[in-house]
C-alpha positions in Angstrom: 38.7 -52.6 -46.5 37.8 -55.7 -45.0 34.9 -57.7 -46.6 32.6 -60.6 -45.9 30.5 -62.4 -47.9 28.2 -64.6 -47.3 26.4 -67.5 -49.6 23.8 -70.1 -49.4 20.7 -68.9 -48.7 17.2 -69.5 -50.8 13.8 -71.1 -50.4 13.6 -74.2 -49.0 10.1 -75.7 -47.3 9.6 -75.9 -43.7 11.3 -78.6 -42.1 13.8 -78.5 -44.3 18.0 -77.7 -44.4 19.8 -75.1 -45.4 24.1 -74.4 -44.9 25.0 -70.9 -45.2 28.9 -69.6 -45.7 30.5 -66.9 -44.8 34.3 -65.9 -46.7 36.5 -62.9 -46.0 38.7 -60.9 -47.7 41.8 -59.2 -46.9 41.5 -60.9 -43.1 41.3 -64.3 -42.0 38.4 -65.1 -40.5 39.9 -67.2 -37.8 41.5 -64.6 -35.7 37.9 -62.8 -35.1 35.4 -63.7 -33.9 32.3 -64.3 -35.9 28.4 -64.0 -35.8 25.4 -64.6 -37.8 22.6 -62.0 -37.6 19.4 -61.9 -39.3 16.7 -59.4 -40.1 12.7 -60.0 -41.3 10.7 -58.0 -42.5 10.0 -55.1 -40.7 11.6 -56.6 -37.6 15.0 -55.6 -36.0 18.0 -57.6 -36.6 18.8 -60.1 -34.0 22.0 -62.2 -33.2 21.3 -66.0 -33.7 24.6 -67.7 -33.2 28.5 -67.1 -33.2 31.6 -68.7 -32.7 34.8 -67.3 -30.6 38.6 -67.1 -32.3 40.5 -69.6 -31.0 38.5 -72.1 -28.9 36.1 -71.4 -31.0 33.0 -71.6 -28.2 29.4 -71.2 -29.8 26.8 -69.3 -28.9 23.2 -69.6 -30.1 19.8 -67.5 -29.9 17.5 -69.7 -27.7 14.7 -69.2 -30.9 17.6 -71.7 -32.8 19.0 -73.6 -30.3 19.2 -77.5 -31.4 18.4 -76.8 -35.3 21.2 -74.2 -36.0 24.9 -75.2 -36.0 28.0 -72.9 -36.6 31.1 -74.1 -37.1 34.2 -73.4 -38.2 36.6 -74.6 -41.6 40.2 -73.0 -40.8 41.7 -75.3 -43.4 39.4 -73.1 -45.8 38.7 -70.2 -43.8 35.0 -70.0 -43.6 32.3 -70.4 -41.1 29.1 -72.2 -41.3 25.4 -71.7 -40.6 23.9 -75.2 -40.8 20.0 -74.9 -40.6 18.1 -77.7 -40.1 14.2 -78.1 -39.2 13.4 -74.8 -40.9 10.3 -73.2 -39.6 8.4 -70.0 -41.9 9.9 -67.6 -39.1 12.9 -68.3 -39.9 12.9 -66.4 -43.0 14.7 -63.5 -43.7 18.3 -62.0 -44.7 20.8 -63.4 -43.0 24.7 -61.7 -42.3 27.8 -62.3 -41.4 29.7 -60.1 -39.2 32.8 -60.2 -37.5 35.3 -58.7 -34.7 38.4 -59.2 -33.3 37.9 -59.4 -29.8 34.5 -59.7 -27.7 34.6 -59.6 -23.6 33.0 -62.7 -22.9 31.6 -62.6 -19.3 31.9 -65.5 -17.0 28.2 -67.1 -17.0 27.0 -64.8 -19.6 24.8 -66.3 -22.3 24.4 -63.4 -24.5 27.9 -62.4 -25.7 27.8 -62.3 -29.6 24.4 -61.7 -29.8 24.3 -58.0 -30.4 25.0 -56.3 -33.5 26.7 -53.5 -31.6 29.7 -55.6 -31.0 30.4 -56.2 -34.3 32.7 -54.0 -36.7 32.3 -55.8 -40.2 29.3 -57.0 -41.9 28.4 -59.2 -44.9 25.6 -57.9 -47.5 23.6 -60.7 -46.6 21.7 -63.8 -48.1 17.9 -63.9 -48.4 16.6 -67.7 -46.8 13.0 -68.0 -47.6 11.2 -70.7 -46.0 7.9 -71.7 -47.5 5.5 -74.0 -48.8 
């Protein structure tokens, strides 16, 4: 069975940085395409970024835009959650997921967002952002 894992999370004060990773077993995470998700508290769990196969195009959550960066390490095979400028609301579990093929519509700024596209999920890493 396919598995991801992710790693990295913790408490860190607002304002601050945090770089989560996210391995695979038994696939390579290059030929899917990936997401992070995250979940607070009693809230649902929402897409906040993820990164096509191949070209690897990003796409972010407007509540992260310009402090979250995923990326890509093929040489390795693991993608990246870099979290900068940490805010209290940003805390909660975050996953992993991932899926072979997403139809990306022309103009569309929501593809990769929803956790109904994905197949395979991480158990997630708790990020905690406090003083």
């Amino acid at each position: 069975q396919l598995q991801l894992v992710e790693s990295g999370g913790g408490l860190v004060q607002p304002g601050g940085s945090l770089r989560l990773s996210c391995a695979a077993s038994r696939f390579t995470l290059e030929d899917y395409f990936i997401g992070w998700f995250r979940q607070a508290p009693g809230k649902e769990r929402e897409g906040v970024s993820c990164v096509r196969r191949g070209a690897g195009s990003t796409n972010y959550a407007d509540s992260v835009k310009g402090r979250f960066t995923i990326s890509r390490d093929n040489a390795n095979d693991m993608v990246y959650l870099q979290m900068n400028s940490l805010k209290p609301e940003d805390t909660a579990v975050y996953y992993c997921a991932a899926v072979p093929w997403i139809r990306v519509p022309i103009g569309s700024n929501s593809w990769g967002l929803s956790q109904s596209e994905y197949a395979y999920w991480g158990q997630g890493t708790q990020v905690t952002v406090s003083s």
